[in-house]
ZABA-53233 format. One record per atom (N, C-alpha, C, CB): residue number from 0; atom name; x, y, z; residue in three letters. Coordinates in steps of 0.2 Angstrom, whole numbers. Each point is the difference from the previous one (the first is absolute). Last residue first. Glycine has a CB too. Example, Ala and Ser with C-alpha at 12.3 -4.5 7.8 and 13.67 -1.06 7.14 Angstrom:
2
1 / N / 64 / -11 / 35 / SER
1 / CA / 4 / 6 / 1 / SER
1 / C / -4 / 5 / 3 / SER
1 / CB / 6 / -3 / -10 / SER
0 / N / -4 / -25 / 10 / ALA
0 / CA / -4 / 6 / 0 / ALA
0 / C / 4 / 6 / 0 / ALA
0 / CB / -9 / -6 / 6 / ALA
//
This chain:
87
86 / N / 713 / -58 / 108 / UNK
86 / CA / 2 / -2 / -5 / UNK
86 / C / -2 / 8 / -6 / UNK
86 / CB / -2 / -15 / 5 / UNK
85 / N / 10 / 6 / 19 / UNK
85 / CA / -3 / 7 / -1 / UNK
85 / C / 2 / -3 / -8 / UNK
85 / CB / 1 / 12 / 13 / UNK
84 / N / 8 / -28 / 1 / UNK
84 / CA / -5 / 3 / 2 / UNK
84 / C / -4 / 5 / -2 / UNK
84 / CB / 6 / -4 / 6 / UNK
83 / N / 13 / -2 / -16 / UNK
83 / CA / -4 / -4 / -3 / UNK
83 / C / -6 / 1 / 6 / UNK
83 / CB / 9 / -9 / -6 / UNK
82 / N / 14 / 10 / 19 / UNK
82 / CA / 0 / 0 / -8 / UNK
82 / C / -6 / -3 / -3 / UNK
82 / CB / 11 / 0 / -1 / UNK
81 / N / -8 / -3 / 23 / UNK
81 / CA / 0 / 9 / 0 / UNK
81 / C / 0 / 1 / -8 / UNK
81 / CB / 8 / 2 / 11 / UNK
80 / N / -16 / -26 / 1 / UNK
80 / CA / 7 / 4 / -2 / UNK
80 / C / -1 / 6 / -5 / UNK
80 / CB / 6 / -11 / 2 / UNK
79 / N / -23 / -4 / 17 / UNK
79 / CA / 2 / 1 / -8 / UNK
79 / C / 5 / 4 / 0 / UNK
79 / CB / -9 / -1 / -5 / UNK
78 / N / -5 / -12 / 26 / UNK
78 / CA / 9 / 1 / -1 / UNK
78 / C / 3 / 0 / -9 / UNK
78 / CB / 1 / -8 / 13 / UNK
77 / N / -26 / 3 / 1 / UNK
77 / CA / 4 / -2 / -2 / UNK
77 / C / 4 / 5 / -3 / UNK
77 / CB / -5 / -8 / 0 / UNK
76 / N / -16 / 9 / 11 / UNK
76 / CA / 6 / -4 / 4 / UNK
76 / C / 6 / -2 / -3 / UNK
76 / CB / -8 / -5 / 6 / UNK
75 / N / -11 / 17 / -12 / UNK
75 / CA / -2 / -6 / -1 / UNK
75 / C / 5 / -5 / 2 / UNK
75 / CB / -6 / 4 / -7 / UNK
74 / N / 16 / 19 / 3 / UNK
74 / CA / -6 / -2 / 0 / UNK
74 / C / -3 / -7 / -1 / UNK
74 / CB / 0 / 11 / -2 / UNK
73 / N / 22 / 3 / 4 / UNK
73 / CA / -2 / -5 / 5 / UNK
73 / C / -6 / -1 / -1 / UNK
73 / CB / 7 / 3 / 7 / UNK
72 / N / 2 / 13 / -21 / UNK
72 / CA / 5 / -4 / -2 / UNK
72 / C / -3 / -8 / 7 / UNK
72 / CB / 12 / 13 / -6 / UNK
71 / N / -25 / 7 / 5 / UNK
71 / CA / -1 / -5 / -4 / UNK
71 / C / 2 / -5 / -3 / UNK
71 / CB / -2 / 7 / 0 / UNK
70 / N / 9 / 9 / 17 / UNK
70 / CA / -8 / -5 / 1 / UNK
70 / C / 0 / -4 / -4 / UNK
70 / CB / -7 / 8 / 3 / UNK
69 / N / 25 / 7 / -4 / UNK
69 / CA / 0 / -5 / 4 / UNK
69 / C / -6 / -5 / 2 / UNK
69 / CB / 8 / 8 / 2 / UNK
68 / N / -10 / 12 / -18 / UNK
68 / CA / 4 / -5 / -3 / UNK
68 / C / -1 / -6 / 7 / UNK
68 / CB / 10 / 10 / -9 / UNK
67 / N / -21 / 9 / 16 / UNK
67 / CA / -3 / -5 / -5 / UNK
67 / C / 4 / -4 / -4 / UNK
67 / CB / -7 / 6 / 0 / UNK
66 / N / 20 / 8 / 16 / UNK
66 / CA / -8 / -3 / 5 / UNK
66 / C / -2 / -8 / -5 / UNK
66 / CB / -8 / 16 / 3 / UNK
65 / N / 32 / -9 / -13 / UNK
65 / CA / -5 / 6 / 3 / UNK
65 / C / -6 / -5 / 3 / UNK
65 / CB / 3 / 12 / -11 / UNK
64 / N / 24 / -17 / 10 / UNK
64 / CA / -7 / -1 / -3 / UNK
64 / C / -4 / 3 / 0 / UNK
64 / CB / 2 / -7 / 0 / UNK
63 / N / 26 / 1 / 2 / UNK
63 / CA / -5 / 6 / 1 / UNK
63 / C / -5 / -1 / -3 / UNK
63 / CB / 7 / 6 / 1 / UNK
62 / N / 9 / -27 / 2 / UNK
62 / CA / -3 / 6 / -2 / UNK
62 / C / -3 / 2 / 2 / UNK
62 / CB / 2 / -1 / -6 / UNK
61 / N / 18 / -20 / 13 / UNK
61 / CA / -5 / 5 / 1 / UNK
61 / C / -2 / 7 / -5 / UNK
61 / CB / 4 / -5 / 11 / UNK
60 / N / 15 / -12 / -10 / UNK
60 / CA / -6 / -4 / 0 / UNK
60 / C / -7 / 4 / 2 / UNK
60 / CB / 8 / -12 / 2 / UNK
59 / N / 12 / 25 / -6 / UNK
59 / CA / 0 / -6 / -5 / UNK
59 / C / -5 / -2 / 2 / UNK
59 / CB / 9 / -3 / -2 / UNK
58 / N / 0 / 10 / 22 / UNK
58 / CA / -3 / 6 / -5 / UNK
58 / C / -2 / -4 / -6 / UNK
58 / CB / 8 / 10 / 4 / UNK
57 / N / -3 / -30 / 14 / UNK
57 / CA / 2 / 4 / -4 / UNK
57 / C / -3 / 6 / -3 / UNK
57 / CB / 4 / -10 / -1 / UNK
56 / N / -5 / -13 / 18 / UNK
56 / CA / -3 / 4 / -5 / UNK
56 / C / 4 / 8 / 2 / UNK
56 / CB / -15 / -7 / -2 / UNK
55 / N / 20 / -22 / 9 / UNK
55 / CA / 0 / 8 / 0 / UNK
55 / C / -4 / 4 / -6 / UNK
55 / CB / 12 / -1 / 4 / UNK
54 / N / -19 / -22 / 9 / UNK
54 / CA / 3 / 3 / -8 / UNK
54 / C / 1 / 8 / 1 / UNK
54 / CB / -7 / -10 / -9 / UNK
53 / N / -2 / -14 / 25 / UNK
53 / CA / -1 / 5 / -2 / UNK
53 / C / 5 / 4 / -7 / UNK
53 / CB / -5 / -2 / 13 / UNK
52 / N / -4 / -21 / -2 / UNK
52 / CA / 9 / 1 / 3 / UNK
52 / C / -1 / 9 / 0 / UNK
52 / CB / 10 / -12 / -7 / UNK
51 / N / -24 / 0 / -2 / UNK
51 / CA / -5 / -1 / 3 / UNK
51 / C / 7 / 4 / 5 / UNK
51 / CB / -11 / -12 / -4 / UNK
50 / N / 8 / 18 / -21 / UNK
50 / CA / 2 / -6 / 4 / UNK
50 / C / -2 / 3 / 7 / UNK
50 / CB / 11 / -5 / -7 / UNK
49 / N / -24 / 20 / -11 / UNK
49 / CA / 8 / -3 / 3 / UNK
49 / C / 2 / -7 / 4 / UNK
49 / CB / 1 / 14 / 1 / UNK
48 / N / -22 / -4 / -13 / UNK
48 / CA / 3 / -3 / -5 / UNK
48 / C / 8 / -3 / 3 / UNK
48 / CB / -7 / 9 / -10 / UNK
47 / N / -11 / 8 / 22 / UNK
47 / CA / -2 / -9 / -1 / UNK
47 / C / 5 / -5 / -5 / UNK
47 / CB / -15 / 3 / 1 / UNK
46 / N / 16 / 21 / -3 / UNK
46 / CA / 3 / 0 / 7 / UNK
46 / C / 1 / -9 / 1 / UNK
46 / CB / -7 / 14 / 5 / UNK
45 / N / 5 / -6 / -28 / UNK
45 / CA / -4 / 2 / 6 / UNK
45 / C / 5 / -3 / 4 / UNK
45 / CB / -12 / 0 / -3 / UNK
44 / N / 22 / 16 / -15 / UNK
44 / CA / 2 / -9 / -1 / UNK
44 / C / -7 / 0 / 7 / UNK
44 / CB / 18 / -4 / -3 / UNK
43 / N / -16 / 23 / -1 / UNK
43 / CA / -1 / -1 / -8 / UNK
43 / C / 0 / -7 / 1 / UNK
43 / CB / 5 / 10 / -6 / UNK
42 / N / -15 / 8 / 24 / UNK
42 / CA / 8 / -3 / 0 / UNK
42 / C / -1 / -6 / -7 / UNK
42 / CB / 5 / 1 / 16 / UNK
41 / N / -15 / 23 / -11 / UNK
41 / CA / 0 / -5 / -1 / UNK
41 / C / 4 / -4 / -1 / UNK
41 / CB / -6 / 3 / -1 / UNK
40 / N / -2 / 22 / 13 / UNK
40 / CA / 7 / -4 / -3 / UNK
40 / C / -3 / -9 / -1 / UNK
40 / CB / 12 / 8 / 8 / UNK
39 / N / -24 / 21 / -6 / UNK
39 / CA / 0 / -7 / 1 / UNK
39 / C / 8 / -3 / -2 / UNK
39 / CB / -14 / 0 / -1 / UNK
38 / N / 11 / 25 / 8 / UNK
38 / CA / 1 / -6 / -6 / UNK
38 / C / -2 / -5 / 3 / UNK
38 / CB / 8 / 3 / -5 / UNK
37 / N / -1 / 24 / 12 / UNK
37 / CA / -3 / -4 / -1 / UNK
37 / C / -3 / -4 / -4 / UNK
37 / CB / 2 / 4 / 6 / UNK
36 / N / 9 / 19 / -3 / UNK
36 / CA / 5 / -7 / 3 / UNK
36 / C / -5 / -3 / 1 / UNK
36 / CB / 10 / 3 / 6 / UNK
35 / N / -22 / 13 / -13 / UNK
35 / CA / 5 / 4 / 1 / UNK
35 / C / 4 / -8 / 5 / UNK
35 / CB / -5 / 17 / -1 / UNK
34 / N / -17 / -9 / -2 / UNK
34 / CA / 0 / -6 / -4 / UNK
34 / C / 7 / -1 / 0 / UNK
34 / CB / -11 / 1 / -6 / UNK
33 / N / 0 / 16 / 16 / UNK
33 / CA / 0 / -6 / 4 / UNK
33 / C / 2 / -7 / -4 / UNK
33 / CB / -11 / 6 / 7 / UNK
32 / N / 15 / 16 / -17 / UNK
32 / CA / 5 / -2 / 8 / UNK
32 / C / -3 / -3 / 4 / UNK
32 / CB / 4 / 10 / 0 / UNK
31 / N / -14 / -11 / -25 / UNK
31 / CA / 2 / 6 / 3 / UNK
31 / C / 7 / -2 / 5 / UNK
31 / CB / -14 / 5 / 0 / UNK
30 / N / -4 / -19 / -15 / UNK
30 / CA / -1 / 1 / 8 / UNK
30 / C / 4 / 6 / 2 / UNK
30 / CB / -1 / -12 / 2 / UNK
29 / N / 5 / 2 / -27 / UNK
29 / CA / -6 / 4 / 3 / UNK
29 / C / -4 / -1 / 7 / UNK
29 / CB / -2 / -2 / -12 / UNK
28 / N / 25 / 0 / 7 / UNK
28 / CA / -3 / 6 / -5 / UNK
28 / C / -6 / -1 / 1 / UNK
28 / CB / 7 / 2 / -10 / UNK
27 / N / 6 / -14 / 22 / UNK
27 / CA / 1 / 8 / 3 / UNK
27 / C / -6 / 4 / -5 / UNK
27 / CB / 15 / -1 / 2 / UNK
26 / N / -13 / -23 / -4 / UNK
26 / CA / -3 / 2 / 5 / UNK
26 / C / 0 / 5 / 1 / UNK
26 / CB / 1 / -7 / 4 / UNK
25 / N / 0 / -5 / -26 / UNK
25 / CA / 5 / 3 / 2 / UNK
25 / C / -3 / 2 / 7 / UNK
25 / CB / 6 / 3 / -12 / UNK
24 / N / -10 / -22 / -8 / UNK
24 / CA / -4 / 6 / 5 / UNK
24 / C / 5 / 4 / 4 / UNK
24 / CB / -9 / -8 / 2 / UNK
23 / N / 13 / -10 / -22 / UNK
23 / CA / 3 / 8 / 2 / UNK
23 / C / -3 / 3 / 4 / UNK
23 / CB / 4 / 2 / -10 / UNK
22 / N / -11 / -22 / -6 / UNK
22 / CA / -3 / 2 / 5 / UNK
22 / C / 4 / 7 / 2 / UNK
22 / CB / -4 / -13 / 3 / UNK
21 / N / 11 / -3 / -21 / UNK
21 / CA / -6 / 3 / -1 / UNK
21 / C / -4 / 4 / 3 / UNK
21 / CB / 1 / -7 / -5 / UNK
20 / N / 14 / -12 / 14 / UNK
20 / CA / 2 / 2 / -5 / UNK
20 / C / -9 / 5 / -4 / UNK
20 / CB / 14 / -13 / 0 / UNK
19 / N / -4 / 11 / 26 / UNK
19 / CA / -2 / -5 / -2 / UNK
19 / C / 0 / 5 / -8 / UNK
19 / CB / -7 / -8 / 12 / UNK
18 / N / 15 / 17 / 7 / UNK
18 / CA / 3 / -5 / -6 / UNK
18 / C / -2 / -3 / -4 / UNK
18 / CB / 4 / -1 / 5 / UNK
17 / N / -10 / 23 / 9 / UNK
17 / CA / -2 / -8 / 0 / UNK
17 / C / 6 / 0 / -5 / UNK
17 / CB / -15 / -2 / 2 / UNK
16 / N / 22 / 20 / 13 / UNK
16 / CA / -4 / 0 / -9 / UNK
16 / C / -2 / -7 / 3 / UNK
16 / CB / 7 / 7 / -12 / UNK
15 / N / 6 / 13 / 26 / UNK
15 / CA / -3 / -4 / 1 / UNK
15 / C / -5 / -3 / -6 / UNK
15 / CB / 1 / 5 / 12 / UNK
14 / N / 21 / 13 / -11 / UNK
14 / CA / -5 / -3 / 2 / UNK
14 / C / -3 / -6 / -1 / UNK
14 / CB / -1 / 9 / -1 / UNK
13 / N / 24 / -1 / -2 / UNK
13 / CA / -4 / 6 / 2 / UNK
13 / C / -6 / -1 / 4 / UNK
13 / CB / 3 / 4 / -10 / UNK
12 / N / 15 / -21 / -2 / UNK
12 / CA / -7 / 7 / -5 / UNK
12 / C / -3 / 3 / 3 / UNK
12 / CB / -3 / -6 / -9 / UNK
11 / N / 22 / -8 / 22 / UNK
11 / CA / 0 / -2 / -5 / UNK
11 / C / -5 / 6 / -5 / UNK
11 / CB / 3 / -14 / 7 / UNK
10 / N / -6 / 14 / 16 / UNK
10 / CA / 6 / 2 / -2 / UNK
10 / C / 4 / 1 / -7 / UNK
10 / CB / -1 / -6 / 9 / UNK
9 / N / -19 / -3 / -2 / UNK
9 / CA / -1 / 8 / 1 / UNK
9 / C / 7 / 2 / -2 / UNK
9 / CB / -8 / 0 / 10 / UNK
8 / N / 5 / -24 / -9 / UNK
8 / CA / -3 / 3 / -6 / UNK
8 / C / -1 / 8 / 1 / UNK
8 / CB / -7 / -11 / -3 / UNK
7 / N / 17 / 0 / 23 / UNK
7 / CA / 4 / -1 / -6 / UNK
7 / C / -5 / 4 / -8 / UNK
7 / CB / 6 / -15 / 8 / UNK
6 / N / -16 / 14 / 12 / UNK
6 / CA / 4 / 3 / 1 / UNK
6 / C / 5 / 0 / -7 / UNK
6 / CB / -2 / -2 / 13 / UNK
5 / N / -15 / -9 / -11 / UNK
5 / CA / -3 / 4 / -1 / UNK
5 / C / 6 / 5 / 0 / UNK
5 / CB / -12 / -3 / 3 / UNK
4 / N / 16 / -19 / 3 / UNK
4 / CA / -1 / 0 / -6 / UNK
4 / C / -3 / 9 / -1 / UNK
4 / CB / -3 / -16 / -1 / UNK
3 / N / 10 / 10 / 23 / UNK
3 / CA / 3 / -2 / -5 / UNK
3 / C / 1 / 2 / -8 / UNK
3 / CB / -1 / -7 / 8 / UNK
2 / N / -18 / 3 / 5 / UNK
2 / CA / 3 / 7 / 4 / UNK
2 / C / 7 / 1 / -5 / UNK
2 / CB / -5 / -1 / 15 / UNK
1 / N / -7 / -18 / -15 / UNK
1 / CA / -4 / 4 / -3 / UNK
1 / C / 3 / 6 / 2 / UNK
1 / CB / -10 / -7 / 1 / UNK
0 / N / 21 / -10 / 10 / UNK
0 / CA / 2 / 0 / -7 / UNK
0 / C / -4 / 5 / -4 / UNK
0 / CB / 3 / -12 / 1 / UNK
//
């Protein structure tokens, strides 16, 4: 699905951006061609939230994050939402 999703957002504006709101790291622009198609992906619903049966996931339930967005959105083990992180 991570492959998916990068694929699809390249498709979609070119490049590679955090989502997360106020953030916009972009990997090309400041890494060059090593930074060039790559992303973290966070999956928005956790993984631990799905039935035991399991749950399709979806493009949708996944965003582009950068290193320190994704850290942070997991820090202290917990699972904050992309909006409101970066005040």
């Amino acid at each position: 699905m991570r492959r998916h999703k990068i694929e699809d957002a390249l498709a979609r504006t070119g490049k590679l951006v955090c989502e997360v709101p106020k953030c916009g790291f972009d990997f090309e622009k400041r890494y060059g061609a090593v930074g060039k198609g790559y992303a973290q992906v966070h999956h928005l619903i956790p993984l631990h939230k799905a039935p035991k049966t399991g749950r399709k996931v979806t493009l949708n339930d996944l965003a582009i994050v950068c290193a320190n967005c994704h850290a942070m959105i997991h820090a202290g083990g917990e699972c904050r939402p992309l909006k409101g992180l970066i005040s």
